[in-house]
C-alpha positions as CSV (number, residue, x, y, z in Angstrom):
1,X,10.4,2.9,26.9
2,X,8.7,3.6,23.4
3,X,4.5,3.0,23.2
4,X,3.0,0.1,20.8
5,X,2.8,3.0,18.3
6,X,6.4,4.7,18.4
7,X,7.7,0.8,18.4
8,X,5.2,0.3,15.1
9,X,6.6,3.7,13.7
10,X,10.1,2.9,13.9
11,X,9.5,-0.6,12.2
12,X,7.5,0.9,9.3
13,X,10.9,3.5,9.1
14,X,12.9,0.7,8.9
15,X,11.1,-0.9,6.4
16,X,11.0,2.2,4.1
17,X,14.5,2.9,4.5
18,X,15.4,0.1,3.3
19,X,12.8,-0.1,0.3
20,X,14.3,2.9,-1.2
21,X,18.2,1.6,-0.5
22,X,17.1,-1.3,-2.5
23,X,15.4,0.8,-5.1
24,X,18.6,2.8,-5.7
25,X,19.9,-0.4,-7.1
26,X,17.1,-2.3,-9.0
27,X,19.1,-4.6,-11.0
28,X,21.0,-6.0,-7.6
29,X,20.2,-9.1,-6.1
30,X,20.6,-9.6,-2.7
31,X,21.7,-12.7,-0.8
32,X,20.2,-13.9,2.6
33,X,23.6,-12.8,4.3
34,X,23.7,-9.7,2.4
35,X,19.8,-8.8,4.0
36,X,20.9,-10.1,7.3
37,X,24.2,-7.6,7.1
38,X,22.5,-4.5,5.6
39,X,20.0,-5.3,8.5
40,X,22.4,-5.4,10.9
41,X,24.2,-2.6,9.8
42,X,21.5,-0.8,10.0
43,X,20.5,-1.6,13.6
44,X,23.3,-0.9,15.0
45,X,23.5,2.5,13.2
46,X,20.4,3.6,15.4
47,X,22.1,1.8,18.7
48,X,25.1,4.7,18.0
């Protein structure tokens, strides 16, 4: 089971990985179900 910190580390990953996907597109808007599925997506991605 991950510490307080590795649990902290992998949330500020998440975070920036998702910063730069959204930079790659700056003109895009997202809607709340497009954030909920890219952050789904990308959840289950680390489950695999």
């Amino acid at each position: 089971m991950p510490t307080e910190n590795e649990r902290k580390d992998i949330q500020k990953a998440m975070a920036y990985d998702l910063l730069k996907l959204f930079k790659e597109t700056p003109e895009k808007t997202y809607t709340y179900e497009e954030l909920e599925k890219l952050i789904d997506a990308y959840i289950s991605g680390l489950k695999q």
